[in-house]
N, C-alpha and C positions, 0 to 999 in steps of 0.2 A: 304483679303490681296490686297491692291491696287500697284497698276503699283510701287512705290517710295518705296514701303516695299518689294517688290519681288526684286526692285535691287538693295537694300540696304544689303539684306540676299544676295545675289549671289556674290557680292562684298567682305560681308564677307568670305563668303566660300572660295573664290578665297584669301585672306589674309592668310586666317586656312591653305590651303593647300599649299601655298607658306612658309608659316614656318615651316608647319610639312618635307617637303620638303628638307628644309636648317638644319634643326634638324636631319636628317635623315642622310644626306652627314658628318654631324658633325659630327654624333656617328660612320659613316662606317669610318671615317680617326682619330677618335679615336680607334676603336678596330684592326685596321691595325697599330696603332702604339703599343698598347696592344701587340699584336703575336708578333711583334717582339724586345721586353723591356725585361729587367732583371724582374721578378716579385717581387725581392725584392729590388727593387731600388720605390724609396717614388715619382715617378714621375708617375709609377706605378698607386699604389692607388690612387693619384689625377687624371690621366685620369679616372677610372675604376666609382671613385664617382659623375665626371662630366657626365659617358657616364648614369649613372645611373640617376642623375638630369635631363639629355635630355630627358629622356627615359619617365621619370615622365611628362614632358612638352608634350611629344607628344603623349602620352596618352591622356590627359586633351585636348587637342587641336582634336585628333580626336571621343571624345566624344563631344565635340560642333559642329564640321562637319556632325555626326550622326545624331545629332539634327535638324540643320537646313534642310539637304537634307530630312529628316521626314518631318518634314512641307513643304518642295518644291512638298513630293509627296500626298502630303494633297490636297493642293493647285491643285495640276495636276487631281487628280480624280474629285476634286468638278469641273474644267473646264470641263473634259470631260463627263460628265455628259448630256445629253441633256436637 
């Protein structure tokens, strides 16, 4: 992995984790609006199936975080390696 590939991955990571981030804040002032909704009011179920689509997104996003910090420590044993 050369120098423009290692900052290209860290970059991404730094995107992954910036969204996972904002997806995260999004689902906590969904589920605070949750606690305190009628449950049977249909505003309801559209938060409850959005916080559920975030949820799906920041999943998928921190399985690509996984990924690349694998390879960063890939990368880091072969350096240190003498």
């Amino acid at each position: 992995m050369n120098l423009h590939d290692f900052l290209s991955q860290a970059l991404a990571a730094l995107d992954l984790l910036d969204e996972v981030q904002r997806l995260q804040a999004n689902m906590g002032a969904q589920v605070d609006a949750l606690r305190s909704a009628d449950s049977s009011s249909p505003s309801w179920a559209k938060d409850l199936g959005q916080i559920q689509k975030d949820y799906a997104k920041v999943s998928g996003k921190l399985v690509a975080l996984s990924e690349i910090t694998t390879v960063f420590s890939v990368q880091r044993e072969k350096l240190d390696k003498p």
